[in-house]
N, C-alpha and C positions, 0 to 999 in steps of 0.2 A: 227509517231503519228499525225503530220500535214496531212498527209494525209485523217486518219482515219475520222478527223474531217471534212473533203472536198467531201471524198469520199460517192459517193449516190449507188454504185451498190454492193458494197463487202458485202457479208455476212458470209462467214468463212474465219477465218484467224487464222495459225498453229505456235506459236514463241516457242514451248517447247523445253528447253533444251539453251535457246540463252543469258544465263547469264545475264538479262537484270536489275537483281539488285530494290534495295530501288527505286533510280531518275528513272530508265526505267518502272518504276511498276505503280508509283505514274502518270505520263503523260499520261500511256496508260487508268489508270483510268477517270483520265478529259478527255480525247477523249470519252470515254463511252460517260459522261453527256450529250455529243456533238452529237454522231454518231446516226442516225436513220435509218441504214441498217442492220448493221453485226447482226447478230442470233446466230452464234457459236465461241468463242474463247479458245485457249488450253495454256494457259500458265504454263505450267506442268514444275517443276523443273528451278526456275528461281531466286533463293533465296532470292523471294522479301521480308519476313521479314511481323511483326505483321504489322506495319507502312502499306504498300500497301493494305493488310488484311482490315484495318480501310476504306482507300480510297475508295477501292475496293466496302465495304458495302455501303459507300455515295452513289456511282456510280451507282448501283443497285435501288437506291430510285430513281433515277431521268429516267434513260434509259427507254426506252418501244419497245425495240427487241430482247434482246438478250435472247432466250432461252437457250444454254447449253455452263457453263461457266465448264473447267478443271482446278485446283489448285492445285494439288499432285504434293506434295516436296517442297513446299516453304517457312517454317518454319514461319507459322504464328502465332503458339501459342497458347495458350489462348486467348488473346486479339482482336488477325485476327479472330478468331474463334466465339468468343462473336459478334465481329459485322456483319461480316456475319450475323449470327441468329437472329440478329436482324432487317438483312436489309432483309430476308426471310418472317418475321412478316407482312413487306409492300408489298414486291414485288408479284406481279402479272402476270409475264411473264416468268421467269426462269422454265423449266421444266426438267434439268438436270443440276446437281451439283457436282462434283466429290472431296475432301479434303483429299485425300490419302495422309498417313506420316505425317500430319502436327503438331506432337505433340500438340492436344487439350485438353486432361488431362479429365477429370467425371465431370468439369466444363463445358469445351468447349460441352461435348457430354449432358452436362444437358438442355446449351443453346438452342442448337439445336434441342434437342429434344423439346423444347417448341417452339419452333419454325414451327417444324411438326405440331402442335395443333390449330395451327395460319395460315399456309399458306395453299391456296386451290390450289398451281395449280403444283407445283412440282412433277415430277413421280420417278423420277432417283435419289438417294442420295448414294456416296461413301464414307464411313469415312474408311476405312482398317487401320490400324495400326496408330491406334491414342492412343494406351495407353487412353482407356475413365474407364477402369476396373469397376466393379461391379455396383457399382453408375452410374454412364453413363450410363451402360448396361439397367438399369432396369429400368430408364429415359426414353431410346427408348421407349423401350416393353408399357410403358404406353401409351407413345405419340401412337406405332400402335392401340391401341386398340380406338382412338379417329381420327384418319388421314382417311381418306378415298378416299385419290389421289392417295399417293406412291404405285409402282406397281414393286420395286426393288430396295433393299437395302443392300449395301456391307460392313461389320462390321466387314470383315477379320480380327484374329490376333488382339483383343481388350484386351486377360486377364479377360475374364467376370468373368468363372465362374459356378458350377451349379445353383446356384439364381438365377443367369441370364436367363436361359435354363426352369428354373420354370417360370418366370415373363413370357417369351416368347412364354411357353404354352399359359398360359389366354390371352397374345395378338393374338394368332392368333386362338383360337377359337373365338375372335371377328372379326379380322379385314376381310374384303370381298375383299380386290383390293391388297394385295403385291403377285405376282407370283414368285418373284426370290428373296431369302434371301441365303446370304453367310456370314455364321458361322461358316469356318473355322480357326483350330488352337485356340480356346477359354477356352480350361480347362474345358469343360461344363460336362464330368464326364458321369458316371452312369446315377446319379442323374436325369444331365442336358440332357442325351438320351432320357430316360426315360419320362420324361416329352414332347419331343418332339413329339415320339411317341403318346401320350395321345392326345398331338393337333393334326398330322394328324389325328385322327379316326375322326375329325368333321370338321378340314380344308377342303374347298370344290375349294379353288382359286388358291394355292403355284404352281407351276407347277419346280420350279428348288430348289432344297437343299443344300445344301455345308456345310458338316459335316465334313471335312478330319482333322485330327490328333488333335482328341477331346477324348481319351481314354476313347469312350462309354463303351468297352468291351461285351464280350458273353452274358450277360447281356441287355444291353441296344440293342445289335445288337437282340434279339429275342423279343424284346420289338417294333422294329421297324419294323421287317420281319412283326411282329403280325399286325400290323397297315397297312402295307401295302394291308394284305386283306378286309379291311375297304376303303382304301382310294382309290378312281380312278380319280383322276385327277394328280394328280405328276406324272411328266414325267422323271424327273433327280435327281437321289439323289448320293452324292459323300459322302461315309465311307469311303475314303483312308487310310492306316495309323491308325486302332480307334483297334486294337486288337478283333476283333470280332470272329475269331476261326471257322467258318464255312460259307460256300455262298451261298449268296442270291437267291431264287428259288421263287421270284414273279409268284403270279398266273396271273398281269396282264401283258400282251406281250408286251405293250406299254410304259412299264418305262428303263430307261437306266439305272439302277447301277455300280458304280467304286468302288472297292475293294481293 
């Protein structure tokens, strides 16, 4: 950590996985305030707890380098999760953020998505398996429809919902800049295919999808075939796992389907 704060050339530096806890979490943060090199840090899986969460978002008001910060797995909570969103509100420079696992709750995913409405420079945001369920869900979906940076968002394993899948229609026949959205394992249904469908026929930007084991069914799967001859720019779309009964025979040559 003494280091960090001395050091003028380092600009990535890899500690996931190195159990460095509440005290190890909390120092690396005050180095932040300090450090005017590093660009990338990965502290993935380090059980720093809300407490570091908290630092962490100081840390960010103050720093002016660090672009793409990793936090998946370190049980920040709600609390880690509120201040982040809020240290996103100021920051200026973070252009990738990754929160994988971090039990955020439809609170943590409300924060954040008001947070999207507020910051202009982030492109990269991971929430997967935050338990943000319905409320969260439908939080984002507005935040896309106002954000106009994000260019990739990971939502993996939320519990949304077909509401969700609905809300996420009307955002993305707004939004112009997210290319890769991953919506797998969400319960989005029929319902929530269905609606997806409706948005590519006028999404012109998505280019990656991630739909796997969302029980669209035959349904929802010729709901989406149908769209696909509307749509020409998706290049990847993943129905793994969705019950859909027959396959996919794109008229464009250019898209990749997994089944």
């Amino acid at each position: 950590v003494d280091a960090l704060c001395k050091n003028t050339s380092l600009t990535s530096l890899n500690l996931a996985g190195n159990k460095l806890g509440s005290e190890g979490g909390k120092a690396l943060a005050d180095a932040l305030c300090k450090n005017k090199t590093l660009t990338s840090l990965n502290l993935y899986n380090n059980d720093l707890g809300s407490e570091v969460g908290k630092a962490l978002a100081d840390a960010l008001c103050k720093n002016t380098t660090l672009t793409s910060l990793n936090l998946g797995w370190n049980k920040l909570g709600l609390e880690g999760g509120k201040a982040l969103a809020e240290a996103l509100c100021k920051n200026t420079i973070l252009t990738s953020l990754n929160l994988w696992d971090n039990n955020l709750g439809s609170e943590g995913g409300k924060a954040l998505a008001y947070a999207l409405c507020m910051n202009c420079t982030l492109t990269s945001l991971g929430l997967e398996v935050n338990k943000l369920g319905s409320e969260g869900g439908k939080a984002l979906a507005d935040a896309l429809c106002k954000n106009n940076m994000l260019t990739s968002l990971n939502i993996f394993n939320n519990n949304f919902g077909s509401e969700v899948g609905k809300a996420l229609e009307v955002a993305l026949c707004k939004n112009t800049t997210l290319t890769s959205l991953n919506l797998g394992w969400n319960k989005l249904g029929l319902e929530g295919g269905k609606a997806l469908a409706n948005a590519l026929c006028q999404n012109i930007t998505l280019k990656d999808l991630n739909l796997l084991r969302n029980d669209i069914g035959s349904e929802g799967g010729k709901a989406l075939a149908d769209a696909l001859c509307t749509n020409k720019t998706l290049k990847n779309l993943n129905l793994y796992d969705n019950n859909i009964g027959f396959k996919f025979k794109p008229n464009n040559p250019n898209i990749k389907i997994m089944q």
